[in-house]
C-alpha positions, 0 to 999 in steps of 0.5 A, spaced: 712 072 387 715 066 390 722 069 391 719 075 394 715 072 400 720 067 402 725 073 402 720 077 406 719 070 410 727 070 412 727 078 413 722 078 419 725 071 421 732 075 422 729 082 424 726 077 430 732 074 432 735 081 432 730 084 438 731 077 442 739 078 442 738 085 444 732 083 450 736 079 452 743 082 453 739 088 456 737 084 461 744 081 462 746 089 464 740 089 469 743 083 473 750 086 473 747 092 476 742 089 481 749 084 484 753 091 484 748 094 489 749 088 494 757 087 493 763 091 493 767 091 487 772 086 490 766 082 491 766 082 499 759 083 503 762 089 507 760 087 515 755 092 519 758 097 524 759 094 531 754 096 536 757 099 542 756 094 546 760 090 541 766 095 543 764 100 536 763 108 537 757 110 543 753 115 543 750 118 550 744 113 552 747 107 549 748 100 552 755 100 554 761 093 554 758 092 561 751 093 560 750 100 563 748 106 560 754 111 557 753 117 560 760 121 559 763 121 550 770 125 551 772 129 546 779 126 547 781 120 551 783 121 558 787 117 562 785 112 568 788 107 572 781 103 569 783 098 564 783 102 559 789 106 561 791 112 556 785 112 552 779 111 556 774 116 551 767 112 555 765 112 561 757 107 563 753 106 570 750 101 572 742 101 571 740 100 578 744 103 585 748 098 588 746 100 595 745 104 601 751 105 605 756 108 609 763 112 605 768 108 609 766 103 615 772 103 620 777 107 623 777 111 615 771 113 616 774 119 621 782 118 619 785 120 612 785 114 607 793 116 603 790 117 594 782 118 594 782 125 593 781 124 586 776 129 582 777 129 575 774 125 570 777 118 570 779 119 577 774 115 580 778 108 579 785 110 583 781 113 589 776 106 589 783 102 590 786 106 595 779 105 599 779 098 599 786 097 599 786 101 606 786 097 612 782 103 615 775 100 613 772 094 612 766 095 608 763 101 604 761 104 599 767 103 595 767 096 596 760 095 593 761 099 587 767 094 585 762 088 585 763 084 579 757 086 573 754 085 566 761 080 566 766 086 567 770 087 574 773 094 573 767 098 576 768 103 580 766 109 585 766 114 582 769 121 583 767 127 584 768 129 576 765 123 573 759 124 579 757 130 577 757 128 570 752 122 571 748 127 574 748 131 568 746 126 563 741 122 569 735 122 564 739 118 559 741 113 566 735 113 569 733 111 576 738 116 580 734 120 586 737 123 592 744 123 594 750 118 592 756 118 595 763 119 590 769 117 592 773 122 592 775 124 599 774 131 602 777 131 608 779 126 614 772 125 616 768 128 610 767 125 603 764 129 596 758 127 594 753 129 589 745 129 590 738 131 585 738 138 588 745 140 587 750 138 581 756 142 585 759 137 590 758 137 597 761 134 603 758 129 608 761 125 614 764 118 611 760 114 616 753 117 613 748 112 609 748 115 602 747 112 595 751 108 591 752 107 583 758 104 580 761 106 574 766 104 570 771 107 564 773 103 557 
């Protein structure tokens, strides 16, 4: 009687060994799983994605490099004498209008001014650098528009495309009422601007006071 009971006192001293081994393996895998869901396979945290601001991929609405707002996503990059070159692919506007003023104040503003005629989206940079470039005029709207922000110095006037581009995107910008001077140049007395009652583009004495938003590419 003896034997027996000790023999039964040995089995369930195993039999609980036995389930203890096996808690303590399942919870062994459970952690194993639980550092899978928060490591790579390598075992390298992966770095979350970089913000537009931060140079990463933008959206319409978002804050630029610049600290202006994106207005224009190219569905492939365009070319421009902006920095960015061949492959320019955003463009952002300031937050606020640099000024009111004339397009050109000087002798330009009834005489050709050579390189600003520029519409095309990425246009606006080239056409901006003839116009403070020239002799022809002193101060202006182009000059304005050039002024260092958010620590960028590539702003810019824009053109007549990538004017009526931020018009069509000015609830994502905000702040833009009346009309803004573009730079891209008409005639010799008249340059294209854009204004919140039309989006086509029209033409006005460059000695007239209009509205200024710079812009840049990136």
């Amino acid at each position: 009687m003896r034997t027996r009971l000790g023999l039964l006192i040995v089995g369930l001293a195993l039999v609980g060994v036995g389930v203890a081994g096996c808690s303590s393996t399942t919870s062994g895998t459970s952690g194993a799983v639980q550092d899978d869901a928060t490591t790579s396979p390598s075992g390298v945290t992966a770095a979350p994605a970089s913000s537009c601001s931060e140079g990463g991929a933008c959206a319409i609405g978002d804050i630029g490099p610049g600290n202006g707002i994106v207005f224009y996503v190219a569905s492939t990059p365009f070319t421009s004498a902006a920095p960015c070159g061949t492959s320019c692919t955003y463009l952002e506007a300031q937050t606020s209008d640099a000024g009111l003023l004339p397009y050109c104040v000087g002798p330009g503003a009834t005489a050709s001014i050579p390189n600003s005629n520029g519409t095309a989206i990425g246009a606006g940079f080239q056409n901006t650098m003839s116009i403070t470039a020239t002799s022809e005029c002193s101060s202006g709207a182009g000059f304005t528009a050039t002024a260092p922000s958010g620590g960028l110095q590539d702003w810019y006037l824009p053109s007549l495309g990538e004017g009526m581009a931020l018009y069509e995107n000015y609830v994502a910008v905000g702040g833009l009422e009346g009309t803004y001077w573009t730079s891209t140049q008409a005639n010799a007395k008249q340059a294209s601007y854009v204004s919140d009652t039309t989006n086509t583009g029209l033409t006005d004495p460059k000695s007239l006071d209009m509205n200024v938003r710079a812009i840049r590419a990136f």
